[in-house]
Every structure is written in C-alpha cells, then in structure tokens.
Rosetta silent file (secondary structure, phi, psi, omega in degrees, C-alpha in Angstrom):
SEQUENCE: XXXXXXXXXXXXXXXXXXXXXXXXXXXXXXXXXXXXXXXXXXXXXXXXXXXXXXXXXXXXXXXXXXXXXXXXXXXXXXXXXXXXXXXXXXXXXXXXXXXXXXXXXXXXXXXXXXXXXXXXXXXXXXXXXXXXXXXX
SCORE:     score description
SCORE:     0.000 S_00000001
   1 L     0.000  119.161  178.352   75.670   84.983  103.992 S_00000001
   2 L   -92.894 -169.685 -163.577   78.011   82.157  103.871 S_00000001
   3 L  -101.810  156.377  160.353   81.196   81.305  101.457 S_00000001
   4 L   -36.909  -23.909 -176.379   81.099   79.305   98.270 S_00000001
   5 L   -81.252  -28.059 -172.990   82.105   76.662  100.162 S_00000001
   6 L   118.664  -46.305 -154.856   78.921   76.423  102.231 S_00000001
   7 L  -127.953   -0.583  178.132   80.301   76.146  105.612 S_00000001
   8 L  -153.627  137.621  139.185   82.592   79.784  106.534 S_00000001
   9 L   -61.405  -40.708  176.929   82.420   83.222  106.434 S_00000001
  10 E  -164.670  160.170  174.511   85.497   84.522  107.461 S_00000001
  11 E  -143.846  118.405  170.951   88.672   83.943  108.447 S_00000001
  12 E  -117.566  160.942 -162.128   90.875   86.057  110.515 S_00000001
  13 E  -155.640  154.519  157.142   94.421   85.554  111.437 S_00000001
  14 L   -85.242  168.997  167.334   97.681   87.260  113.214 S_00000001
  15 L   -84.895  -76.001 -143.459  100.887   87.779  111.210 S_00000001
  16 L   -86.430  115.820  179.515  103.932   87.074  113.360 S_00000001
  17 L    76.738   -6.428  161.222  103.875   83.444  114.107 S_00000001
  18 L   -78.411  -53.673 -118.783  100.725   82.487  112.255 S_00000001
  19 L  -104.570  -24.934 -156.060  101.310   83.514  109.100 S_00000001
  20 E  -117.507  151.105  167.137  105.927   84.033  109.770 S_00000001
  21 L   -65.503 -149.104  171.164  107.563   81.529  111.722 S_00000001
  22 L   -57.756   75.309  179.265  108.097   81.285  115.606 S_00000001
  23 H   -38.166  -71.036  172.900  109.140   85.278  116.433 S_00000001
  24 H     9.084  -53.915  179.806  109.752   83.743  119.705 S_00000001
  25 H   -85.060  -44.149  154.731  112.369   81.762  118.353 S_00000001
  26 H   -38.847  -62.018 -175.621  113.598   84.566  116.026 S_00000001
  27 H   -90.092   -1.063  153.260  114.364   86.989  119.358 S_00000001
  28 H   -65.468  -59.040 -164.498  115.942   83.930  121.204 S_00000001
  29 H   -76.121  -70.014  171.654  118.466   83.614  118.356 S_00000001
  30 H   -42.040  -22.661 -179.726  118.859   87.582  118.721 S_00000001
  31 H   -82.079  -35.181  175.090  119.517   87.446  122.144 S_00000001
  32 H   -72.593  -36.098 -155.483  122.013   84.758  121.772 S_00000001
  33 H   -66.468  -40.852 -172.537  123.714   86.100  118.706 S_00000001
  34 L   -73.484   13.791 -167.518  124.014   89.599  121.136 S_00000001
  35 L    66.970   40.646  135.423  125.734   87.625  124.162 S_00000001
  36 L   -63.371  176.015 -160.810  122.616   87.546  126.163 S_00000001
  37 L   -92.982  157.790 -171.584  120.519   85.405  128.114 S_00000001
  38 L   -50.289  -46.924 -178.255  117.774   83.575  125.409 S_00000001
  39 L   -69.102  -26.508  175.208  114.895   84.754  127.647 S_00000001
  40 H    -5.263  -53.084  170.871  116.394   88.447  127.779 S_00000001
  41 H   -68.791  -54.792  153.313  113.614   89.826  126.022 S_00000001
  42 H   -64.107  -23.661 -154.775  110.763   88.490  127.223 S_00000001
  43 H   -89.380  -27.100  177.714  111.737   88.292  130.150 S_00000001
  44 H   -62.788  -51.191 -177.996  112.345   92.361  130.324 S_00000001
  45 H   -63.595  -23.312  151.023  108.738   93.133  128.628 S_00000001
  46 H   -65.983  -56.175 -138.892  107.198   90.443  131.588 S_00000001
  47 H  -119.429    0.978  172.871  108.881   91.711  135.063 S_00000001
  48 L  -116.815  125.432 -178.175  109.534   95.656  133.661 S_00000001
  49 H   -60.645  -49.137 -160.072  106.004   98.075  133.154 S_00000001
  50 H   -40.992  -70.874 -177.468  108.318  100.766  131.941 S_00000001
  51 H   -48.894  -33.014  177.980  109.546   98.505  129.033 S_00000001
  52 H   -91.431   -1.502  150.016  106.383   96.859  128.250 S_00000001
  53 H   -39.019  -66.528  157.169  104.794  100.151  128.477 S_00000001
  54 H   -24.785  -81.978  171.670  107.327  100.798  125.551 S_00000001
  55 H   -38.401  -49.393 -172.576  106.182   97.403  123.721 S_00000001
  56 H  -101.667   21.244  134.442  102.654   98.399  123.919 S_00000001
  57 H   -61.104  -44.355  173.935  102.990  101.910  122.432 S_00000001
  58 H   -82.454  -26.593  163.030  104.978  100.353  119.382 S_00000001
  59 L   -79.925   12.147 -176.805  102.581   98.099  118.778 S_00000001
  60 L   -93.290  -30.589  176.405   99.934  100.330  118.899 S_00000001
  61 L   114.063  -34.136  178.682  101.411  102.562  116.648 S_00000001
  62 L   -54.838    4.069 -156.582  101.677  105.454  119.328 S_00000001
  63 L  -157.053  102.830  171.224  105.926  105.154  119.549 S_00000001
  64 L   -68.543  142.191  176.852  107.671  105.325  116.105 S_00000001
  65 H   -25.025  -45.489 -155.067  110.091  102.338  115.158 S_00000001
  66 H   -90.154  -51.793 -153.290  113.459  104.470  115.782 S_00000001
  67 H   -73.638  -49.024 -174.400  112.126  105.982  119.405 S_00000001
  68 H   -43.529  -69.624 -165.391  111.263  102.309  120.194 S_00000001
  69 H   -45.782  -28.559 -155.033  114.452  100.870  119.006 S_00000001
  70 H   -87.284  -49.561 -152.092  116.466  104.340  120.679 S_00000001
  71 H   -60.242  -78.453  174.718  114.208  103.635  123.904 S_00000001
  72 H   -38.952  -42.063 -179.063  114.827   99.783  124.116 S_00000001
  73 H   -65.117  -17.643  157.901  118.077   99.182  123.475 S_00000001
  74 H   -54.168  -42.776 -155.690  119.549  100.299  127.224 S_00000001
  75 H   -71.121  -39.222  166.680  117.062   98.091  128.522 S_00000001
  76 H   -36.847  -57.312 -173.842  118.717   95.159  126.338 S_00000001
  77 L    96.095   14.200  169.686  122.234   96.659  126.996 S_00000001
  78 L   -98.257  162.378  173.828  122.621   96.348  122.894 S_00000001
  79 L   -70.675  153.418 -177.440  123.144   99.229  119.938 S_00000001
  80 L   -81.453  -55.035  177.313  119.558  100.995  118.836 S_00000001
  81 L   -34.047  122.614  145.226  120.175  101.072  114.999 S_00000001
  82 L    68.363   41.503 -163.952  118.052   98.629  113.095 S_00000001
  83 H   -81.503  -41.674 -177.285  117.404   96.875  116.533 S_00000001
  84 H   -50.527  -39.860  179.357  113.984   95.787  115.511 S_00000001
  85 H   -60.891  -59.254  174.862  115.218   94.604  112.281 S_00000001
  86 H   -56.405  -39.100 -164.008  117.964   92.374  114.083 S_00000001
  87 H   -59.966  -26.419 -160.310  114.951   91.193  116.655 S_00000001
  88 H  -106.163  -27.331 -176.282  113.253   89.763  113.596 S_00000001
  89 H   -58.196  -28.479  171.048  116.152   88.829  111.331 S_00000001
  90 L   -92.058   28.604  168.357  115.359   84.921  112.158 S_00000001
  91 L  -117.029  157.709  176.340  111.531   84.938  110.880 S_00000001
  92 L  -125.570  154.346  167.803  110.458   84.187  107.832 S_00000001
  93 E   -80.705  163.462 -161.243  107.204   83.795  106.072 S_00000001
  94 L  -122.135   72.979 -156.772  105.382   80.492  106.237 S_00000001
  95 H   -47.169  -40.619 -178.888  104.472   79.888  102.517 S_00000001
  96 H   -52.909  -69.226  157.730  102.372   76.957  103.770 S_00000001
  97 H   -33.695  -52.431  179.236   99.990   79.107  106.230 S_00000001
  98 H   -53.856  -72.538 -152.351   99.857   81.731  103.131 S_00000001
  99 H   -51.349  -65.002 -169.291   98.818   79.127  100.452 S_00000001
 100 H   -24.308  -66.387  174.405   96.343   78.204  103.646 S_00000001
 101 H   -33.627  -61.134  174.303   95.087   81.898  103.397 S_00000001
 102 H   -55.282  -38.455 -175.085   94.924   82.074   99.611 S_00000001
 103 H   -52.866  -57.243 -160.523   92.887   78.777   99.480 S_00000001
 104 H   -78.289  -37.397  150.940   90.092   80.046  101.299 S_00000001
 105 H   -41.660  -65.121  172.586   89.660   83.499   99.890 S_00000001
 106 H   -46.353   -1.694 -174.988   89.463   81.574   96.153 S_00000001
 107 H   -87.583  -49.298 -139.514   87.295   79.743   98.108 S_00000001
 108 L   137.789  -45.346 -166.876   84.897   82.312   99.403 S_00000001
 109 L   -54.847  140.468  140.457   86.033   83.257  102.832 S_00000001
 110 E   -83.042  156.815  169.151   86.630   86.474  103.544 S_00000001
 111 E  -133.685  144.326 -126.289   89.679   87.261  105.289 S_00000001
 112 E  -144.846   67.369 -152.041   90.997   89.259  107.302 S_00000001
 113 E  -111.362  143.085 -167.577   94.655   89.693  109.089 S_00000001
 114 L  -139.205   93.999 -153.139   94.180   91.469  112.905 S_00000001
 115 L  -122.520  145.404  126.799   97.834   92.175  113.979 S_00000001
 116 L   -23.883  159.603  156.277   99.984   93.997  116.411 S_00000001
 117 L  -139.624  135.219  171.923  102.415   95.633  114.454 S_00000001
 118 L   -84.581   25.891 -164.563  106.084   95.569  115.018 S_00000001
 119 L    86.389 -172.959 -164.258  106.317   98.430  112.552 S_00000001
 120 L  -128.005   21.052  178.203  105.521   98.573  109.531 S_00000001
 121 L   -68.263  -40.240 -167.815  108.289   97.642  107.258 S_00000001
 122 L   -68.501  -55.489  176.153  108.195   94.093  107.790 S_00000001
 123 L   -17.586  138.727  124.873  104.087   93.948  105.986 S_00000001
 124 L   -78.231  130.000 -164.295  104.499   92.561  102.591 S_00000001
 125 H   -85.552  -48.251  151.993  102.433   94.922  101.308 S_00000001
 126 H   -23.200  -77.466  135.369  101.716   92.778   98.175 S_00000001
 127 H   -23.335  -54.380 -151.139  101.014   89.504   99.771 S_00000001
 128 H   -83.653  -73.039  166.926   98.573   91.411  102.326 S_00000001
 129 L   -14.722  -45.680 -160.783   96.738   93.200   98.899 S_00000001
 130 L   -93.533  -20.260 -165.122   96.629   89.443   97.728 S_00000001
 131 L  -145.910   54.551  150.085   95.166   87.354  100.221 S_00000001
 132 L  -139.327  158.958  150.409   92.948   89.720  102.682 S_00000001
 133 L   -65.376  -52.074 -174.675   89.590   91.618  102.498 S_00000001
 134 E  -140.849  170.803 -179.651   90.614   93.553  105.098 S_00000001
 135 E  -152.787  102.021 -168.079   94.037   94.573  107.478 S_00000001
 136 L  -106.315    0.000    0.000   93.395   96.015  110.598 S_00000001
C-alpha cells in the first residue's frame, strides 16, 4: 500500500541530531564549559568498555537517568546532578527537519521515530503524538 503521494510508505527517523541539532556539538560545548578536553566524552565512551557499558544500558533503558548521571560523572571528573541535562543543554530542536516530518505524514507517509534514548525527559511528548505513527 503506498502514500497519497504515490511514491512512499514510510518514513523513519532518529531524534538527537536528525530531528535536534548536532548533540555532538552540544557535549563539546559541555565539555568545554566544564574545563575539559572537547573530545572528553567521546573519547571516554570509545577507549573505556566499563563506561560505554554504562552508555549502552542508559540508552537501552536498563540504567535509570540519576544512576547513569551518579555512575558517569567520576569518569568525567564533573558533579552528577542534572549531568545529562547539562550534556544536552546546547541542542535544540530543528523546526525545519520537524516541518520535514509533518509534511509527509499530511502527506501520507507513515512515520515513525526509532531512537536511543538519553532518558526520557528530553521527548516532547506532544510533538512526538503530532508527527509519528509510531515511537519505538
């Protein structure tokens, strides 16, 4: 069964850097704003299992937000409160990429967003309601 349009069925997309700006650049700005090196983060969650062992429990869902955040922040050498929330404080959503999103549901498409999750705070829960079929 195709879309109104004729030519797609679906469309699925990540969140964090599809749909939000660069995270990338977003935990680079956290790293400097903490006196760190830019790459600090990545660079722990590349060359340490333990930590990205960490990373891929919270994004799994398996490792609640605060245990991450209590867990991570030695490896940083930063405070744990509201660490994720700082890691994140330079992204934004990417109204253009939404309106992208919206277009093609009114369109037909189905859609879809198929995300990691960095917890679950961050979701506009609204927005998500408004322009997906589904949110795995």
């Amino acid at each position: 069964m195709g879309s109104e349009n004729g030519k797609y069925r679906g469309l699925l997309v990540d969140w964090g850097g599809v749909l939000t700006s660069d995270v990338f650049v977003s935990f680079r700005a956290f790293c400097e704003l903490e006196g760190l090196q830019p790459d600090a983060l990545g660079r722990i969650f590349r060359e340490d299992a333990a930590c990205r062992d960490l990373l891929i429990a919270f994004e799994t869902g398996a490792l609640p937000e605060e245990d991450f955040e209590v867990q991570l922040a030695p490896y940083l050498g930063v405070r744990a409160p509201r660490l994720v929330d700082r890691l994140f404080a330079g992204s934004a959503p990417d109204d253009r990429m939404l309106e992208a999103v919206r277009r093609a549901r009114v369109a037909g498409v189905r859609t879809g967003l198929v995300s990691n999750s960095w917890g679950t705070r961050r979701y506009p829960r609204q927005v998500l309601a408004e322009l997906f079929d589904g949110v795995v």
